[in-house]
RODO-2510 file (C-alpha; in nm, 4 decimals, decimal comma):
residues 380
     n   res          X          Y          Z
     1     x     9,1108    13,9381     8,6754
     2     x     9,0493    14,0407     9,0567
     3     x     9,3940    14,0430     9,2128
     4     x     9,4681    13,9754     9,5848
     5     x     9,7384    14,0344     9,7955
     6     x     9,7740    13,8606    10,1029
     7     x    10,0801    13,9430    10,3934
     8     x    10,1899    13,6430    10,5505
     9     x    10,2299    13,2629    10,4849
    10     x    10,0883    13,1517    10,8346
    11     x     9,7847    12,9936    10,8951
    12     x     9,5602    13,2410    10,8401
    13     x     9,7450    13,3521    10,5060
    14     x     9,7576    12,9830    10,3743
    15     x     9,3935    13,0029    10,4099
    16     x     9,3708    13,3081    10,1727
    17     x     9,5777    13,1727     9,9240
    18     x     9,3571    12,8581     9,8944
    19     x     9,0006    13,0234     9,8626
    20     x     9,1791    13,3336     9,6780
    21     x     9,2982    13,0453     9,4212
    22     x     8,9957    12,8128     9,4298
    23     x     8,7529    13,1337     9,2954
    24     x     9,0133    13,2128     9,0109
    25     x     9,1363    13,5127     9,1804
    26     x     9,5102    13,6070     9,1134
    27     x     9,6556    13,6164     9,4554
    28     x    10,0643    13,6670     9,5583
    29     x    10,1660    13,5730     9,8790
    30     x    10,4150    13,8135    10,0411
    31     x    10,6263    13,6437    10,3289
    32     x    10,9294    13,8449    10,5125
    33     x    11,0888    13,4859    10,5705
    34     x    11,2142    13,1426    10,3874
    35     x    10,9245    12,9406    10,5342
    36     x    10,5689    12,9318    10,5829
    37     x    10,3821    12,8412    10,8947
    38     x    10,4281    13,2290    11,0540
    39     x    10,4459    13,1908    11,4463
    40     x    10,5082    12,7879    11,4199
    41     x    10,8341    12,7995    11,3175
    42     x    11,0885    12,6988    11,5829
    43     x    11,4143    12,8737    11,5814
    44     x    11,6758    12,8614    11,8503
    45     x    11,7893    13,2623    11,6888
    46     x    11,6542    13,5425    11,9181
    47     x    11,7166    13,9387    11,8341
    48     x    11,6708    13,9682    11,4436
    49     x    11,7614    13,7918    11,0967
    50     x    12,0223    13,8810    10,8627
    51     x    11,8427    14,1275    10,7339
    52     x    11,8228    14,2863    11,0536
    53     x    11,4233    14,1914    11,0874
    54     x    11,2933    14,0830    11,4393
    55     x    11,2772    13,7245    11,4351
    56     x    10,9254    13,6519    11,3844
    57     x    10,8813    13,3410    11,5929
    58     x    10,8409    13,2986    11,9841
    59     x    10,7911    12,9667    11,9733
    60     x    10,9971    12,7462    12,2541
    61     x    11,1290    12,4223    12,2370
    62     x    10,9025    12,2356    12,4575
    63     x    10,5831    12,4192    12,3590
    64     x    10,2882    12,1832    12,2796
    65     x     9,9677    12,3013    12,1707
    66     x     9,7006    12,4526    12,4382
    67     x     9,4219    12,3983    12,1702
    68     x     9,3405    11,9740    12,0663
    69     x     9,4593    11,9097    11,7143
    70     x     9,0930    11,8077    11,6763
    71     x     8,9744    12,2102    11,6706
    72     x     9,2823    12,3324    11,4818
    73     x     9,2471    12,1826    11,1008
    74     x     9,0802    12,4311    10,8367
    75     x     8,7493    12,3111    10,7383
    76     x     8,7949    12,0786    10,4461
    77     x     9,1733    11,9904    10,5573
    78     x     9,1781    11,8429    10,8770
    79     x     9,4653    11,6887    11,0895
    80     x     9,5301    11,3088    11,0749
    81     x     9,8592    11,0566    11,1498
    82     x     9,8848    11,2344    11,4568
    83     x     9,8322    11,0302    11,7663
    84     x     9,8228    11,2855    12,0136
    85     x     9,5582    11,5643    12,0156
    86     x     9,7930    11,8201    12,1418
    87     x    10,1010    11,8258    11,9432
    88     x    10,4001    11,9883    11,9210
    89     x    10,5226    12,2478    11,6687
    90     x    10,7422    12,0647    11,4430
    91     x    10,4084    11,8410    11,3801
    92     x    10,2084    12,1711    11,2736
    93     x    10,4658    12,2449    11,0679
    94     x    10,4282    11,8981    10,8919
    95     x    10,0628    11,9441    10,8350
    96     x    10,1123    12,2608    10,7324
    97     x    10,3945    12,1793    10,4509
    98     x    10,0973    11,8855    10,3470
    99     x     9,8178    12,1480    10,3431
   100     x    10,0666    12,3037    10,0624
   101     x    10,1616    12,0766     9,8636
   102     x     9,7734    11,9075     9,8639
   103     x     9,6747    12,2458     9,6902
   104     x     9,9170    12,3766     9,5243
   105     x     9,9920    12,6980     9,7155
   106     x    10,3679    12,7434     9,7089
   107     x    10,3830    12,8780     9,3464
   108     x    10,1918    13,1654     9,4956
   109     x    10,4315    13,1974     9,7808
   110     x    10,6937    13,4957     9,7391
   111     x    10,9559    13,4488    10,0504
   112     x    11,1886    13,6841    10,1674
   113     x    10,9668    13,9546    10,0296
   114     x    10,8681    14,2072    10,3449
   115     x    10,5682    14,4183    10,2698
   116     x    10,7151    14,8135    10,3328
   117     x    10,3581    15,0287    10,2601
   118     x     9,9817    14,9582    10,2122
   119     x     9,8284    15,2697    10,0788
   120     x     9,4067    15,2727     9,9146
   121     x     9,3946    15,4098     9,5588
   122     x     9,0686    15,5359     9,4309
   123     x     8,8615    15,2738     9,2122
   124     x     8,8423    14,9927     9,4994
   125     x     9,2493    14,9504     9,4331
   126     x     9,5118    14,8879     9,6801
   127     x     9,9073    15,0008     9,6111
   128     x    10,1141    14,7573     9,7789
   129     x    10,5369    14,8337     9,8144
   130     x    10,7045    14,5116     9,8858
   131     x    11,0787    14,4681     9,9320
   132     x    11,2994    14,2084     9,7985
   133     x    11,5269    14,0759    10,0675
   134     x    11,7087    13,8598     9,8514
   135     x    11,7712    14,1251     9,5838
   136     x    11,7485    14,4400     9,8328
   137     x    11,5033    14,5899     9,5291
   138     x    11,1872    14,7384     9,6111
   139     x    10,8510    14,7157     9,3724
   140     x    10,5211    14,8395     9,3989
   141     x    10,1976    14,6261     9,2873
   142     x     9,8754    14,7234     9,2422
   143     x     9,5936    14,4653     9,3779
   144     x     9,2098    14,4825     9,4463
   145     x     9,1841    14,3325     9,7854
   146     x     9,4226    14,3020    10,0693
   147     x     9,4435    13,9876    10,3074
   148     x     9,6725    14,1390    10,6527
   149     x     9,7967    13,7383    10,7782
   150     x    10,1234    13,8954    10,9748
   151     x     9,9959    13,7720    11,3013
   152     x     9,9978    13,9181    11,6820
   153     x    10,2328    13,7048    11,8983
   154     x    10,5600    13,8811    11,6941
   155     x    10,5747    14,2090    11,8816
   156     x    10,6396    14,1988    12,2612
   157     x    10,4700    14,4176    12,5089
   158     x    10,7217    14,5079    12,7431
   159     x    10,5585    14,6977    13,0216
   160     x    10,7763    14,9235    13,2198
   161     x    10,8373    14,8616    13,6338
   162     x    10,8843    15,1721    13,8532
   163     x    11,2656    15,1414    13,9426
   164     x    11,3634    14,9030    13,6512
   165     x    11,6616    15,0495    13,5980
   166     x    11,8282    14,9189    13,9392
   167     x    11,7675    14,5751    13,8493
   168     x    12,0881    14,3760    13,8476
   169     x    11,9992    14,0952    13,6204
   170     x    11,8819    14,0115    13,2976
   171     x    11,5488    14,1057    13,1711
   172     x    11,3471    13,9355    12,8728
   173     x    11,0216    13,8998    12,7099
   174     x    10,8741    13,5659    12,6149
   175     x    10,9168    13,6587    12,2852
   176     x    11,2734    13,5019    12,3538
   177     x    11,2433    13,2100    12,5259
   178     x    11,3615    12,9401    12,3838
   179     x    11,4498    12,6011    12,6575
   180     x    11,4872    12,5690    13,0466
   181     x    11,8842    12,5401    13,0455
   182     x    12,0199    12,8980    13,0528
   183     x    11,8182    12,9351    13,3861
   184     x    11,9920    12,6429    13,5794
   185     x    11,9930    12,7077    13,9172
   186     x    11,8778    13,0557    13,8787
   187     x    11,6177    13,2567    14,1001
   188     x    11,3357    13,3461    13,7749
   189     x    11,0356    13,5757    13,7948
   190     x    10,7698    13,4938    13,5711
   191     x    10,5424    13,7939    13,5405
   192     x    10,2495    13,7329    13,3830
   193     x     9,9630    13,4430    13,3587
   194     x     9,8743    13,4191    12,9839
   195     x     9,9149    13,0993    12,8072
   196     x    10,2925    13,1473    12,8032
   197     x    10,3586    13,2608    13,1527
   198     x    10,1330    12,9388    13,2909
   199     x    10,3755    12,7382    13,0644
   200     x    10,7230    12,9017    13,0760
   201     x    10,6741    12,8541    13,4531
   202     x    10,6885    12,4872    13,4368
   203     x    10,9397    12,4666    13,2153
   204     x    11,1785    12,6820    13,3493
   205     x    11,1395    12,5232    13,6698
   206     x    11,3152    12,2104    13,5664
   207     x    11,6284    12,3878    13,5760
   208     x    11,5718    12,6996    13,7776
   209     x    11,6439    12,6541    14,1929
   210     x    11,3563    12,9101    14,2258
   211     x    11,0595    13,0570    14,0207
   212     x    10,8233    13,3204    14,1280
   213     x    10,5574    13,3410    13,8954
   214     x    10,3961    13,6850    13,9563
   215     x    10,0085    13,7359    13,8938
   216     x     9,6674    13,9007    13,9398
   217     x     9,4689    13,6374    13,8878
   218     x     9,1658    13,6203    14,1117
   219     x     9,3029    13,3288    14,3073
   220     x     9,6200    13,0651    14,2892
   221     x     9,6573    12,8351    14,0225
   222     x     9,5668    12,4603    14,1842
   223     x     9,7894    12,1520    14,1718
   224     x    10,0100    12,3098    13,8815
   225     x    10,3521    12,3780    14,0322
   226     x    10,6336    12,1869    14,1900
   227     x    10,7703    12,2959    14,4996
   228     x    11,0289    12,5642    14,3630
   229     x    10,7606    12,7436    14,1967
   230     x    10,5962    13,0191    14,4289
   231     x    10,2944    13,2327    14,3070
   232     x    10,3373    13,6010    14,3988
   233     x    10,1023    13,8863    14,3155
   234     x    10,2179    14,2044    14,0950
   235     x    10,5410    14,3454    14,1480
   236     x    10,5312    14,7213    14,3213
   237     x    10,8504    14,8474    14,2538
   238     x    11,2272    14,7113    14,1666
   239     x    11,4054    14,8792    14,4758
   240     x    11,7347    15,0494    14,4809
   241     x    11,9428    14,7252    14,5824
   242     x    11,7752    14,5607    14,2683
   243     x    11,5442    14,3542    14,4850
   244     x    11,1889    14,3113    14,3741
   245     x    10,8965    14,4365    14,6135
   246     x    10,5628    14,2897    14,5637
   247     x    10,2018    14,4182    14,6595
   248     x    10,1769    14,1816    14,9759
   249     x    10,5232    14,3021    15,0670
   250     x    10,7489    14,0300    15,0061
   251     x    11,0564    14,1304    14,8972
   252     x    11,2703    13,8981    14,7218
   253     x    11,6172    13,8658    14,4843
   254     x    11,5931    13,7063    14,1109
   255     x    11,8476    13,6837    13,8587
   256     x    11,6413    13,6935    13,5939
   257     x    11,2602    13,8302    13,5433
   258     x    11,0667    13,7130    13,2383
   259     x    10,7902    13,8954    13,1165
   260     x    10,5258    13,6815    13,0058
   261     x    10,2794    13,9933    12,9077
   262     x    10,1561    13,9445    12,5353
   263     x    10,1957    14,1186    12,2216
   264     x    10,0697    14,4314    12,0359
   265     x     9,9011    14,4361    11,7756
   266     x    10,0979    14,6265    11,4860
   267     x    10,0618    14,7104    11,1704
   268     x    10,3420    14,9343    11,0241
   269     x    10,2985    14,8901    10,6444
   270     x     9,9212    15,0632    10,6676
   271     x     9,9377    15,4209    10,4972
   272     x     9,7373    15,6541    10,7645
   273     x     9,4894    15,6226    10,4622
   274     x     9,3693    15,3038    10,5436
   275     x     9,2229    15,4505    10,8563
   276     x     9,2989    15,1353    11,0323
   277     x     9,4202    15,2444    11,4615
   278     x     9,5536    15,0583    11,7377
   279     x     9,4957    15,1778    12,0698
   280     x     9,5664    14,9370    12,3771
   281     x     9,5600    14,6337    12,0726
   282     x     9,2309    14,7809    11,9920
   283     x     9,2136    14,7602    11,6190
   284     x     8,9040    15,0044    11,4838
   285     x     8,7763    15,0230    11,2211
   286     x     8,6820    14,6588    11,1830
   287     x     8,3610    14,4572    11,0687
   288     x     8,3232    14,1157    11,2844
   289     x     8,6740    14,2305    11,4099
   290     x     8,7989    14,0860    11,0204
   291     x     8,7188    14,3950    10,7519
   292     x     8,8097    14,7588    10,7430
   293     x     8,5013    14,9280    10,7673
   294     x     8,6075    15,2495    10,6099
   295     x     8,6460    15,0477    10,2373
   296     x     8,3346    15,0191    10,1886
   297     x     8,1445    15,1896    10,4716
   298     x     7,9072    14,9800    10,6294
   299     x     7,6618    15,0919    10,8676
   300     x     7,5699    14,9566    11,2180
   301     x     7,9249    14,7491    11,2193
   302     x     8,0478    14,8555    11,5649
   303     x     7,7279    14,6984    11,7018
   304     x     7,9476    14,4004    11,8308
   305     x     8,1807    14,6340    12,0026
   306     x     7,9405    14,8309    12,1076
   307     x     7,7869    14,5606    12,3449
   308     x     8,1661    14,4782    12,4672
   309     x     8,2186    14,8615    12,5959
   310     x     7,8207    14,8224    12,7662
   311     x     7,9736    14,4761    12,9602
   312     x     8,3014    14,7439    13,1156
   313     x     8,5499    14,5489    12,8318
   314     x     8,9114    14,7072    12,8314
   315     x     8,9795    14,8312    12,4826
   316     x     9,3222    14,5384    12,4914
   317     x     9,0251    14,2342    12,4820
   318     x     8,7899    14,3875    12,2566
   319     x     8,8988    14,1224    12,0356
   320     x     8,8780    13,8515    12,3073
   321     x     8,6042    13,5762    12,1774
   322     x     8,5895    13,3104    12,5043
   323     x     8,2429    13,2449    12,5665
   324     x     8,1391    13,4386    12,2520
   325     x     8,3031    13,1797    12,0344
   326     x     8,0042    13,0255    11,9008
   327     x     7,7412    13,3262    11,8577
   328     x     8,0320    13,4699    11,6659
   329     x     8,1068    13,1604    11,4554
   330     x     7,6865    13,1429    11,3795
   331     x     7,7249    13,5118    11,2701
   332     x     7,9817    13,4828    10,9980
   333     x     7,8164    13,1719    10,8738
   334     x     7,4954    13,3155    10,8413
   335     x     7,6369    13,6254    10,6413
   336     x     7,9073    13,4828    10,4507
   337     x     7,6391    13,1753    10,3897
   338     x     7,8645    12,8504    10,4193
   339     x     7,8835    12,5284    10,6268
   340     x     7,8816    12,5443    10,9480
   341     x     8,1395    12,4160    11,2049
   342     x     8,0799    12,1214    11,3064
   343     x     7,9331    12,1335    11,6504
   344     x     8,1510    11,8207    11,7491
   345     x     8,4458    12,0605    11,6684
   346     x     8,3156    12,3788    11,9104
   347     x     8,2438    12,0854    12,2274
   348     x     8,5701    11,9761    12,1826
   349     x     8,7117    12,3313    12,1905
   350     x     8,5014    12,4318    12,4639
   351     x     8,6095    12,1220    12,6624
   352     x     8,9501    12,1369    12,6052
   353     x     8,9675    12,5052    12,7398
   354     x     8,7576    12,3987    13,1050
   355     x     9,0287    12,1628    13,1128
   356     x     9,3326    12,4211    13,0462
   357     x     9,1457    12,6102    13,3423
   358     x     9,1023    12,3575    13,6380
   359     x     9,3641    12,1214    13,5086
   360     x     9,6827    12,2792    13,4096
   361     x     9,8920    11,9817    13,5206
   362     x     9,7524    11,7564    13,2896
   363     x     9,5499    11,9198    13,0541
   364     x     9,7703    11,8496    12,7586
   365     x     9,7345    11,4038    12,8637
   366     x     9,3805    11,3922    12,7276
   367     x     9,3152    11,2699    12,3629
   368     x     9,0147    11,3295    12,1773
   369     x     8,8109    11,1225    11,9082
   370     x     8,5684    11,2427    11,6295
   371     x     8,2933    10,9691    11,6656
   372     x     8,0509    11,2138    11,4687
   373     x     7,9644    11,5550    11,3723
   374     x     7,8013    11,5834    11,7465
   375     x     7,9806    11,3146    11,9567
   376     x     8,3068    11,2811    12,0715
   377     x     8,5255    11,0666    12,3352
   378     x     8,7597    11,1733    12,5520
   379     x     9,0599    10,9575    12,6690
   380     x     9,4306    10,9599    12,8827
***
């Protein structure tokens, strides 16, 4: 019998459990902590575990989802008793624990068991060294395919500011953030404009007497902020009295600067012999950014990647879908040759992101109903 291996009991590693078990494939689930869910599991612990492991979650408390529950179900399990189309994490986590139960997938499950050393064996075999928390024992397994579920929003990218080392205050990553209330009446920089910085800013301003929320976005953020909440551009320099000097300038005094600036891809259980390299979160070798090209070969599969280096891409969003959502989608369903997504489910995507653009404020009000597999209403 085929036997799979899959790191991870997120999302994406639920997933492989479920089709690795529905074709009769022997599959073990490998999952450094006592829960699934990956990422969506809240903890108020920062720093690491006690088995000295980086706590795996950055969720925060008051997170809600930036994607409607309506585009985040798997394909023949989607969300329902939820009235809200962006919901919070605790109510992922529900669904989640259902999708489970509903088929069966926990007896697959190994937690507490963190995956040490991927390495190819000849004959299409994998070795896989996996160590037992619980039991601080090591074993080595061998499997024919390899599913890599550990996610990307578990490693911070900390970048590093000329003069850092005069700043008098206390300096985090995202990563960390948990609620509002440590930052009472604190000055905060926010650097940073992903998904978390645009949302850590209004929640930290609750408390907070002051939050600079430091960007390069091509212009200010509209109708997002309240009044304590200045946008800045990049900072220039941390300056020998532990102020912060900006590009325009502006020099001002925080007690605490957040950096909101993503997460690297890593992958430190891959033997140099998978071939698999990161460079700037640019993960190469990979077919339809999902398979390692080098087992098998396949020709022409850096055609997609290709055409992002002609456009002037960075090699850090050469993974970046936006706008190439649904071309991509159309692609893996014509050559893995299964349904489609609905194309209610892409509109409602593709809505729900113009409105995270030009509505930050209020985004997250708007509700969404399935009427078919092409229409949809939208309500507040």
């Amino acid at each position: 019998m085929t036997k799979v291996a899959v790191i991870g009991a997120g999302i994406a590693g639920l997933a492989a459990c479920k089709y690795s078990k529905q074709a009769k494939l022997e599959v073990d689930v490998f999952e450094q902590t006592n829960n699934i869910g990956g990422t969506w599991v809240y903890t108020d612990n920062i720093g690491t575990d006690k088995y000295g492991l980086q706590i795996h979650s950055s969720m925060y408390r008051n997170l809600h989802t930036n994607l409607p529950k309506e585009t985040m179900g798997y394909h023949d399990y989607e969300y329902s008793g939820f009235e809200r189309s962006y919901i919070t994490p605790s109510e992922v986590m529900e669904f989640l624990e259902n999708y489970v139960e509903h088929f069966g997938l926990r007896e697959h499950i190994k937690f507490e068991h963190f995956v040490t050393k991927v390495e190819p064996l000849q004959g299409d075999q994998w070795s896989v060294t996996v160590h037992d928390l619980k039991k601080d024992e090591s074993f080595t397994r061998i499997y024919n395919a390899i599913f890599i579920c550990n996610g990307h929003y578990s490693t911070p990218n900390m970048p590093k500011l000329q003069g850092s080392e005069y700043f008098k205050g206390k300096v985090m990553h995202s990563h960390d953030y948990r609620y509002p209330e440590p930052f009472k009446d604190q000055k905060v920089l926010i650097i940073g404009a992903g998904p978390s910085g645009v949302d850590i800013t209004r929640d930290v301003s609750t408390t907070a007497q002051f939050v600079g929320f430091s960007h390069h976005l091509p212009s200010k953020i509209l109708n997002a902020y309240d009044e304590n909440v200045t946008q800045l551009p990049d900072v220039a320099q941390i300056l020998d009295d532990g102020k912060v000097h900006f590009y325009d300038g502006q020099v001002l005094e925080f007690d605490t600067i957040i950096f909101c600036t993503g997460y690297k891809y890593v992958y430190p259980f891959l033997s140099p012999e998978c071939q698999i390299k990161v460079e700037d979160n640019h993960v190469s070798e990979l077919y339809k950014h999902i398979i390692n090209i080098n087992y098998p070969t396949i020709r022409d599969t850096n055609e997609d990647i290709y055409q992002r280096q002609l456009k002037g891409l960075p090699k850090r969003k050469m993974h970046k879908l936006g706008e190439l959502m649904r071309p991509y989608l159309n692609d893996l369903v014509t050559i893995a040759n299964v349904e489609p997504i609905k194309p209610v489910i892409l509109d409602i995507y593709a809505r729900g992101r113009y409105l995270m653009q030009n509505d930050i404020r209020n985004y997250r009000n708007y509700n969404y109903k399935i009427i078919d597999d092409y229409n949809f209403i939208q309500t507040m």
